[in-house]
KOLKOLFI-696352 format. One record per residue (C-alpha): residue number from 1; residue in three letters; chain; x, y, z. Coordinates in steps of 0.2 Angstrom, whole numbers. Example, Ala and Ser with C-alpha at 12.3 -4.5 7.8 and 13.67 -1.06 7.14 Angstrom:
% residues 2
1|ALA|A|62|-22|39
2|SER|A|68|-5|36
//
This chain:
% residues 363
1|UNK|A|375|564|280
2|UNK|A|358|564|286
3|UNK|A|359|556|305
4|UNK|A|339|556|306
5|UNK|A|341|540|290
6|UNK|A|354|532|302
7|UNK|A|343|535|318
8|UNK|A|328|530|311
9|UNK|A|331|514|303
10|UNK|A|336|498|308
11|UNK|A|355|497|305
12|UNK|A|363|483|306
13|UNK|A|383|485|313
14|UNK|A|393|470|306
15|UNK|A|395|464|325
16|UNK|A|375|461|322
17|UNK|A|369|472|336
18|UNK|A|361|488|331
19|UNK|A|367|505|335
20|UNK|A|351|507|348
21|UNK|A|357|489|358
22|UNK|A|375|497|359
23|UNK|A|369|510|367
24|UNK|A|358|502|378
25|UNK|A|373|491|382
26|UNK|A|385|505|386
27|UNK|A|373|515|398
28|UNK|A|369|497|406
29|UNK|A|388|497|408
30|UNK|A|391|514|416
31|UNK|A|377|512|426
32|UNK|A|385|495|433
33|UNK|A|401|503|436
34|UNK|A|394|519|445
35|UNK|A|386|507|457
36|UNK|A|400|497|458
37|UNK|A|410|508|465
38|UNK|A|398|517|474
39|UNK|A|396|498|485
40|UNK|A|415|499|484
41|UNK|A|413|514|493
42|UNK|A|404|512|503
43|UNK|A|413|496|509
44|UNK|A|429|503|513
45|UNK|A|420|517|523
46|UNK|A|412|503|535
47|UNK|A|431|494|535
48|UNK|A|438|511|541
49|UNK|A|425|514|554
50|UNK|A|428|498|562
51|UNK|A|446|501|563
52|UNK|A|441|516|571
53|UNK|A|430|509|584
54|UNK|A|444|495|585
55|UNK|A|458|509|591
56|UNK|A|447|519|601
57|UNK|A|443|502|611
58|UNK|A|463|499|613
59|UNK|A|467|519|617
60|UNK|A|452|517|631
61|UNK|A|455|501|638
62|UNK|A|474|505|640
63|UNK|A|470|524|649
64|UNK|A|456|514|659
65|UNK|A|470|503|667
66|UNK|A|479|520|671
67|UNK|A|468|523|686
68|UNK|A|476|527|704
69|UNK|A|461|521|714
70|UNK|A|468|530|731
71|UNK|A|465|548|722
72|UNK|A|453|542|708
73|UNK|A|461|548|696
74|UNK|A|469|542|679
75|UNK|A|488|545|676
76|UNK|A|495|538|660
77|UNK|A|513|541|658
78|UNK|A|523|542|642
79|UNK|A|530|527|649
80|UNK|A|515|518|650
81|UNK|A|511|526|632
82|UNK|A|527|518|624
83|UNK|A|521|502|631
84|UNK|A|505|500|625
85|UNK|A|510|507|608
86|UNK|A|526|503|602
87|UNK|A|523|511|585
88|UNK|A|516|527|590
89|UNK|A|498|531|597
90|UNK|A|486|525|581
91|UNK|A|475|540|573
92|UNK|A|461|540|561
93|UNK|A|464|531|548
94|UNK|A|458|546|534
95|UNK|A|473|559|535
96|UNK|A|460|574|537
97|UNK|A|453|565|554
98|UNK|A|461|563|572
99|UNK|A|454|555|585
100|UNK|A|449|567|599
101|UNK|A|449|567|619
102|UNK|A|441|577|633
103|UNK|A|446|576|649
104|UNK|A|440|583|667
105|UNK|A|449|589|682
106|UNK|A|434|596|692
107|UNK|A|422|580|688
108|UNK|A|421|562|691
109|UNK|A|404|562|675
110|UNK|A|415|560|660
111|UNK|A|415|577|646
112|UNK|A|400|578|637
113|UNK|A|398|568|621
114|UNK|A|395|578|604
115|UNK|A|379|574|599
116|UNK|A|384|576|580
117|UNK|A|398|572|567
118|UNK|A|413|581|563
119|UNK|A|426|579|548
120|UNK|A|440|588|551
121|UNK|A|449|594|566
122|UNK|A|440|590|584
123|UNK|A|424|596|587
124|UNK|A|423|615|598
125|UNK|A|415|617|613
126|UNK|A|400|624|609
127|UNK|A|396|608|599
128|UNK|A|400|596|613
129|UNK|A|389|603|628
130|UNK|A|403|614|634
131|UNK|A|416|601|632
132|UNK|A|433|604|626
133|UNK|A|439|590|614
134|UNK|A|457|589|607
135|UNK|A|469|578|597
136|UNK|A|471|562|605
137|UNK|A|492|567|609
138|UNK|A|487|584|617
139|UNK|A|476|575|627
140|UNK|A|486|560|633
141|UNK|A|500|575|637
142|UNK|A|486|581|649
143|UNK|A|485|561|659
144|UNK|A|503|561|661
145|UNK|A|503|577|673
146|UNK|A|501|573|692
147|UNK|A|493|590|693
148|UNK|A|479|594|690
149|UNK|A|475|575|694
150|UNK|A|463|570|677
151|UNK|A|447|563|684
152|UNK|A|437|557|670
153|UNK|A|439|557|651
154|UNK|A|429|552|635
155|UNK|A|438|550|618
156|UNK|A|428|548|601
157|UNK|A|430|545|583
158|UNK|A|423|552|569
159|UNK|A|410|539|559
160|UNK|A|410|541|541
161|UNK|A|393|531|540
162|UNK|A|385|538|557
163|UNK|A|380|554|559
164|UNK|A|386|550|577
165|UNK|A|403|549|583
166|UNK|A|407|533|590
167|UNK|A|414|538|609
168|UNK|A|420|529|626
169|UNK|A|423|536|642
170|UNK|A|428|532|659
171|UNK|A|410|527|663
172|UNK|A|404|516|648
173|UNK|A|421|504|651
174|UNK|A|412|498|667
175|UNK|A|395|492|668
176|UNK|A|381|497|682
177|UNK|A|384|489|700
178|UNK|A|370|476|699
179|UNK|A|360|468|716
180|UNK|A|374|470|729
181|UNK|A|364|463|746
182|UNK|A|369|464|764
183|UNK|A|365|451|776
184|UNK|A|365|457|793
185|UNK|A|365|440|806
186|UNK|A|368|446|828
187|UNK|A|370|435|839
188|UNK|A|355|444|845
189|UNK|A|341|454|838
190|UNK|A|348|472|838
191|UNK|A|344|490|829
192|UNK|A|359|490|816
193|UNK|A|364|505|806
194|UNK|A|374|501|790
195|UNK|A|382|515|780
196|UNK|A|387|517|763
197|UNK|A|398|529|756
198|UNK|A|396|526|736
199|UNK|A|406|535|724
200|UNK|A|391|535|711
201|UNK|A|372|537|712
202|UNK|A|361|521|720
203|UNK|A|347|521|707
204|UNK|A|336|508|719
205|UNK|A|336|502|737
206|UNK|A|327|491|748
207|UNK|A|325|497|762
208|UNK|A|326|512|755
209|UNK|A|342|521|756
210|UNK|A|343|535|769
211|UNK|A|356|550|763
212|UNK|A|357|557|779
213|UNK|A|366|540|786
214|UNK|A|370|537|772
215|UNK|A|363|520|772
216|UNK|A|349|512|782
217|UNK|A|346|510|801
218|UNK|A|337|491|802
219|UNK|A|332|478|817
220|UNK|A|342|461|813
221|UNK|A|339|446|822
222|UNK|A|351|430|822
223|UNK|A|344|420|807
224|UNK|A|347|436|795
225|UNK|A|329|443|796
226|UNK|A|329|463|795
227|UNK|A|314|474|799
228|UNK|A|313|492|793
229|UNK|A|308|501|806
230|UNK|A|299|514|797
231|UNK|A|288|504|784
232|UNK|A|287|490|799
233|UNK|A|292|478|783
234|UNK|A|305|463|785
235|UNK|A|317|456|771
236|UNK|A|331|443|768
237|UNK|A|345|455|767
238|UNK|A|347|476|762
239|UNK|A|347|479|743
240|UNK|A|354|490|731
241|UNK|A|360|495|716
242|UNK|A|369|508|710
243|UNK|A|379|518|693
244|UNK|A|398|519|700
245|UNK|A|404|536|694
246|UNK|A|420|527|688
247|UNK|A|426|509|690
248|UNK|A|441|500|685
249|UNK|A|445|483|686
250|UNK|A|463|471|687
251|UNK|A|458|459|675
252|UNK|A|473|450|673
253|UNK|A|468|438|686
254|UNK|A|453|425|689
255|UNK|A|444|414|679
256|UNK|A|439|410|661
257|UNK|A|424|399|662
258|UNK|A|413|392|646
259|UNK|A|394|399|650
260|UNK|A|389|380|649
261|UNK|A|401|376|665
262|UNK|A|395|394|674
263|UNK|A|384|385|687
264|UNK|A|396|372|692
265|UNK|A|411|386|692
266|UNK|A|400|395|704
267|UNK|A|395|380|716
268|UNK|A|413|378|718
269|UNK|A|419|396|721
270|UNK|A|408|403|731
271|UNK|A|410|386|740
272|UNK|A|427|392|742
273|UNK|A|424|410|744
274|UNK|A|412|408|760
275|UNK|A|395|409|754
276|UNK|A|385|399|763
277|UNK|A|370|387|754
278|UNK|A|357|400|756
279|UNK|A|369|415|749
280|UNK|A|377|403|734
281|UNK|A|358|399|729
282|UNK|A|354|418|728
283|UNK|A|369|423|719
284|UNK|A|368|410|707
285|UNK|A|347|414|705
286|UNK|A|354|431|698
287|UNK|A|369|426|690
288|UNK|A|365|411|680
289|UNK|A|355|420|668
290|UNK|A|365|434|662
291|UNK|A|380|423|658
292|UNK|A|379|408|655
293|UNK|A|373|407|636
294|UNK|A|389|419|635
295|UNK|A|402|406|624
296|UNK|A|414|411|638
297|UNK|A|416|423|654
298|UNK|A|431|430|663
299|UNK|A|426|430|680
300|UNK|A|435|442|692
301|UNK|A|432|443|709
302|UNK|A|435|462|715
303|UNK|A|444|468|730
304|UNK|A|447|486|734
305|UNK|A|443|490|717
306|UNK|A|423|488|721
307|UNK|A|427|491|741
308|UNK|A|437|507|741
309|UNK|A|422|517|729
310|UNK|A|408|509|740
311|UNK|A|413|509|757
312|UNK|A|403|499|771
313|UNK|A|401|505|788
314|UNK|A|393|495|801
315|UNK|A|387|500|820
316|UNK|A|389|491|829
317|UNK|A|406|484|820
318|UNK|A|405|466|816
319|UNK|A|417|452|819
320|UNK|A|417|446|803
321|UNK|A|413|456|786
322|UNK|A|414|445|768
323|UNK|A|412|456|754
324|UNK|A|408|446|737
325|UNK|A|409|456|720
326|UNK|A|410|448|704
327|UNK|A|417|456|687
328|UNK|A|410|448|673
329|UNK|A|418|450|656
330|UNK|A|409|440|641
331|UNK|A|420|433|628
332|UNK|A|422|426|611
333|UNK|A|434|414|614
334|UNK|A|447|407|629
335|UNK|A|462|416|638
336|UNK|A|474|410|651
337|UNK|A|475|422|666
338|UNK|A|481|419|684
339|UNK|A|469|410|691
340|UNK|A|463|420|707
341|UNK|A|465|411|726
342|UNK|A|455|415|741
343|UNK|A|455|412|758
344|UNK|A|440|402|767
345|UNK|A|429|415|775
346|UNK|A|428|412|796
347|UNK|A|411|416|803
348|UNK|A|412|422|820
349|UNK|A|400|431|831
350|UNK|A|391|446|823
351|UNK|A|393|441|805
352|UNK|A|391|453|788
353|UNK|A|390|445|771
354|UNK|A|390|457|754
355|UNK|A|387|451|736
356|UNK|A|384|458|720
357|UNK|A|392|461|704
358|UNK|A|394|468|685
359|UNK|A|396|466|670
360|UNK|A|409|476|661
361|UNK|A|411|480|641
362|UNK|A|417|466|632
363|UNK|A|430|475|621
//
């Protein structure tokens, strides 16, 4: 037979389509299909990854709660494991990946975090910046040990469409420690000093912060003036901010606010909470803007879990001291918590007055 007559000339199938068209609809075809599944793909690798990131969010948020804030450390017992997981610590969904933990005994800055990908096993130390990273179980053997107390931590997952694996530590569960202000009002002018012992790094002050205190050293007078002695500057209240080297928060009580209803929320509480009109107006100033186009907000309001990592020391010791921290939590849709009760604030003689807040991950 010659193939170059068939090739060559128009011939007609009986289905009517020439033998060049059938061709052309084949490779259309495979073509179609090869993308097909390479979209398919590429679908189910995004599905996983957002398991991933799911689980890592549960495993972090569960070993943040573990958190003894009288030795700031974590302990997460197999008691508290079988708890929180019922059917077993989740690992990666792909068979030939595990979910991988560092943890430190000698440093509240969580382990480094490996700057590249891995597939299989957990990364090696020379990868992660000196880190040591291991199967999630190893790791979790590690938080239920009293000794050597565990002091920070940073688990991570391996991305199939990132090159970067997707991490959470001890330190990204909690945000930064924004505008807490100290009013200082004597019943007479007086040289203050006001220390402040932070477990964290203060990234800005005004007055500026003095390490040697630690803190500042100020003249207050009765209507809340203060005067750096130094710069000869005067301000409404001592300012600062600061990155907490851990934090941990009970968020199981409180308040869950629509952003739309923040401002009136806020009159009302810090009514409540002993702000006066001056302090509510300046809280709410800062506030207002970063939550309330939130759909809602858990609002908690901190105790010694802000007070015991930023301790306040005032000379001469005041009379009365209020201490107002806010944990904001944005979220998607309403909850039912305990609702949080306070105790009206009394002020007599030499008063203090502290605010400031967060705003922590939303997963």
């Amino acid at each position: 037979m010659d193939f170059r007559k068939i090739f060559n000339s128009p011939v007609q199938l009986e289905s009517g389509f020439t033998l060049v068209e059938l061709l052309t609809v084949i490779t259309i075809i495979a073509v179609l299909g090869i993308a097909g599944a390479l979209v398919y793909n590429s679908t189910q690798q995004k599905v996983r990854d957002a398991k991933r990131a799911s689980e890592i969010k549960t495993i972090a948020s569960a070993v943040a709660t573990s958190k003894n804030f009288t030795t700031n450390s974590y302990l997460y017992a197999a008691t508290d494991e079988n708890k929180d997981f019922q059917s077993g610590v989740p690992d990666d969904p792909n068979a030939s990946r595990h979910y991988c933990m560092s943890v430190s005994t000698t440093n509240f800055d969580p382990p480094s975090v490996c700057g590249s990908n891995w597939s299989t096993g957990c990364p090696t130390t020379s990868q992660c910046g000196g880190a040591t990273y291991v199967d999630l179980p190893t790791a979790l053997n590690s938080l239920a040990k009293t000794s050597p107390a565990v002091l920070s931590w940073t688990i991570c997952a391996s991305l199939e469409n990132s090159s970067t694996p997707y991490c959470l530590s001890n330190y990204t569960l909690g945000g930064d420690d924004l505008k807490p202000v100290i009013y200082l009002y004597p019943p007479q002018e007086e040289n203050i000093t006001v220390k402040l012992n932070y477990l964290g790094a203060i990234v800005t002050s005004t007055p500026l912060y003095d390490t040697a205190i630690p803190g500042w050293s100020v003249k207050a007078t009765p209507d809340g003036k203060i005067t750096d002695p130094v710069t000869g500057k005067s301000y409404q209240y001592i300012y600062w901010e600061g990155k907490p080297l851990s934090t941990s928060y009970d968020l199981t009580t409180g308040f869950v606010v629509p952003g739309n209803e923040s401002a009136q929320f806020l009159t009302d509480e810090l009514r409540k909470i002993g702000l006066n009109d001056d302090e509510s107006q300046e809280f709410m100033s800062f506030w207002l803007p970063r939550i309330q186009g939130n759909k809602y907000n858990l609002i908690h309001f901190a105790s010694t879990e802000y007070t015991s990592r930023a301790q306040l020391n005032v000379e001469p010791q005041p009379e009365s001291l209020l201490r107002v921290f806010m944990v904001i939590k944005p979220l998607e849709q309403t909850s039912t918590i305990t609702p949080q009760t306070f105790t009206k604030f009394q002020r007599k003689g030499f008063t203090v007055v502290e605010w400031g807040g967060t705003i922590v991950s939303p997963f």
